[in-house]
Residue frames as qw, qx, qy, qz and C-alpha x, y, z in Angstrom:
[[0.771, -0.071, -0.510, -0.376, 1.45, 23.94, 10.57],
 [0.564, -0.498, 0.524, -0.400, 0.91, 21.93, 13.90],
 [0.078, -0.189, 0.979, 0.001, 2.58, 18.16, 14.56],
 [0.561, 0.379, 0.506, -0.534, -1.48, 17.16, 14.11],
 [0.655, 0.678, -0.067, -0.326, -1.69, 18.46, 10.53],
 [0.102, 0.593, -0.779, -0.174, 1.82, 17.04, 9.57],
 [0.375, -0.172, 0.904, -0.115, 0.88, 13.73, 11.05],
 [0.576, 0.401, 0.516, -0.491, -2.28, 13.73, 9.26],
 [0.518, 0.739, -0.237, -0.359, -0.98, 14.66, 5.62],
 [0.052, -0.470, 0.880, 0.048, 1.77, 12.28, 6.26],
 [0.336, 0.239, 0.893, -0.179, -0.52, 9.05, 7.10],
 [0.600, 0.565, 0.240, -0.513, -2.95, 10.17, 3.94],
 [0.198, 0.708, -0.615, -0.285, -0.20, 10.29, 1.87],
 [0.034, -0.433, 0.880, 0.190, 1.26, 7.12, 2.42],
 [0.565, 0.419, 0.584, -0.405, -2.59, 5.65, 2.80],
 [0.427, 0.717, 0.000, -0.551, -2.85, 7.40, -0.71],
 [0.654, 0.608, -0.449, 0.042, 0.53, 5.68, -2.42],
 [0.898, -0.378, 0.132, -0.183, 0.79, 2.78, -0.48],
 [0.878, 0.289, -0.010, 0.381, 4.25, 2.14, -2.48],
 [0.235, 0.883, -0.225, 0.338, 6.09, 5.58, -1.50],
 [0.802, -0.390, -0.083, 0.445, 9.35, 6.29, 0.18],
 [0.361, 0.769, -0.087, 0.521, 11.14, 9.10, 0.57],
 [0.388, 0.160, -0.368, 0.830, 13.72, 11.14, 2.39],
 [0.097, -0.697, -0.366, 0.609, 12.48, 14.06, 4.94],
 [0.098, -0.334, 0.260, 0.900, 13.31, 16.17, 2.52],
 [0.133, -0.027, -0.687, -0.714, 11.28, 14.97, -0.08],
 [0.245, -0.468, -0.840, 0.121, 8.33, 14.47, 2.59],
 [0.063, -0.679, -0.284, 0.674, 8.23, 17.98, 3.56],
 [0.337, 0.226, -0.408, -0.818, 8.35, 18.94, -0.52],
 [0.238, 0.115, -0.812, -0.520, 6.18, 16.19, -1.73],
 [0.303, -0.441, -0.838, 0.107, 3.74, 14.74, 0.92],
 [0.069, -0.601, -0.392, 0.693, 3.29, 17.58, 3.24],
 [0.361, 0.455, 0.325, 0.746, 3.54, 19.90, 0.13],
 [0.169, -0.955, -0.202, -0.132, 3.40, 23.03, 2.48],
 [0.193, 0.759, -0.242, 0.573, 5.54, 25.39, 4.81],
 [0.852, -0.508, -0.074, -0.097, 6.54, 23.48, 7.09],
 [0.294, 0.785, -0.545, 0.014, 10.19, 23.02, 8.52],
 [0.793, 0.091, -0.602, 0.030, 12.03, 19.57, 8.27],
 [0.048, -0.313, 0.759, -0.569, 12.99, 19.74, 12.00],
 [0.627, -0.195, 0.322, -0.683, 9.39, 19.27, 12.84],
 [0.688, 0.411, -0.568, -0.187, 8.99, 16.87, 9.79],
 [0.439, 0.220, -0.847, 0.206, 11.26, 14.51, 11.46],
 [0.177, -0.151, 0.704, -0.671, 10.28, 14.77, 14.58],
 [0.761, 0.125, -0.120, -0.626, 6.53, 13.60, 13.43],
 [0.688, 0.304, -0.635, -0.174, 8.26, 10.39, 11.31],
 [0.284, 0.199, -0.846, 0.405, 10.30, 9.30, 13.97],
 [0.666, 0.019, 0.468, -0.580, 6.71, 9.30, 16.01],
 [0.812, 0.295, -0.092, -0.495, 5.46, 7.57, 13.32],
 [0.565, 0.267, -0.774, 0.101, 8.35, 4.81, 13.06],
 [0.139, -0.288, 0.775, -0.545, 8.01, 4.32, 16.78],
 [0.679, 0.186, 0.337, -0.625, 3.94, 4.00, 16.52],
 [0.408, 0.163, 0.825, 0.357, 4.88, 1.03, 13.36],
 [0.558, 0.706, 0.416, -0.134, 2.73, 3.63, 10.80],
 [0.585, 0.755, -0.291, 0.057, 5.85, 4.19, 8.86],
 [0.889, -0.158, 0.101, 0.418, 9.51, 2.30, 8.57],
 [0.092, 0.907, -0.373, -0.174, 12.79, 3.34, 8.20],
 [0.924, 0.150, 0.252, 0.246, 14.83, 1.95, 5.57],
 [0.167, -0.738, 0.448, 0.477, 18.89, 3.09, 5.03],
 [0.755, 0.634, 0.132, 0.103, 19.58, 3.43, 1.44],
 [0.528, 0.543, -0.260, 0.599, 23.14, 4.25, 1.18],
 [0.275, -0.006, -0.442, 0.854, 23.98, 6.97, 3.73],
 [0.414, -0.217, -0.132, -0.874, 19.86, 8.11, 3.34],
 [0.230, 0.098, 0.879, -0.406, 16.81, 7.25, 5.38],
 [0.328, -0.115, -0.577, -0.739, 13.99, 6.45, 3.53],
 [0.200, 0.204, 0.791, -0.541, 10.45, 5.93, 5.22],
 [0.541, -0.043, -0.609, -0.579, 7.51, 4.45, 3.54],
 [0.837, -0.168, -0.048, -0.519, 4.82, 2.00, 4.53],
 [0.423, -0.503, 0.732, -0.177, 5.70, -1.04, 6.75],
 [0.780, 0.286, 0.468, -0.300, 3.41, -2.99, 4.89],
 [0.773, 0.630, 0.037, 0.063, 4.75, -2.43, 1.66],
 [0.340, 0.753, -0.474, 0.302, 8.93, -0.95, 2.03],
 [0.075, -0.549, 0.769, -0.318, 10.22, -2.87, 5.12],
 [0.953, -0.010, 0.264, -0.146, 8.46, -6.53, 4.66]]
């Protein structure tokens, strides 16, 4: 899957459940739900934190990334 499609499934997703947050891990099973491998994964988010169309929020020793609008206000 190309950084395109990732970005895209990602930003539906969170479009979709405007309330989620999750790990990479649980983005690359749950949002992306494909075959994809969490190197890229990240590499996407961390666009996507940079571009403000997802936050990053440290839960313990975990990053969690979800909607600015709704997980880091």
């Amino acid at each position: 899957m190309d950084r395109e499609n990732i970005k895209f499934r990602i930003l539906r997703y969170i479009h979709d459940h405007p309330n989620a947050g999750d790990t990479i891990e649980g983005i690359v099973q749950w949002w992306i739900d494909g075959d994809v491998g969490s190197a890229d994964v990240e590499e996407v988010v961390r666009e996507l934190v940079v571009e403000n169309e997802l936050c990053e929020k440290r839960v313990g020793k975990r990053r969690v990334y979800g909607s600015p609008d709704k997980m880091c206000k």
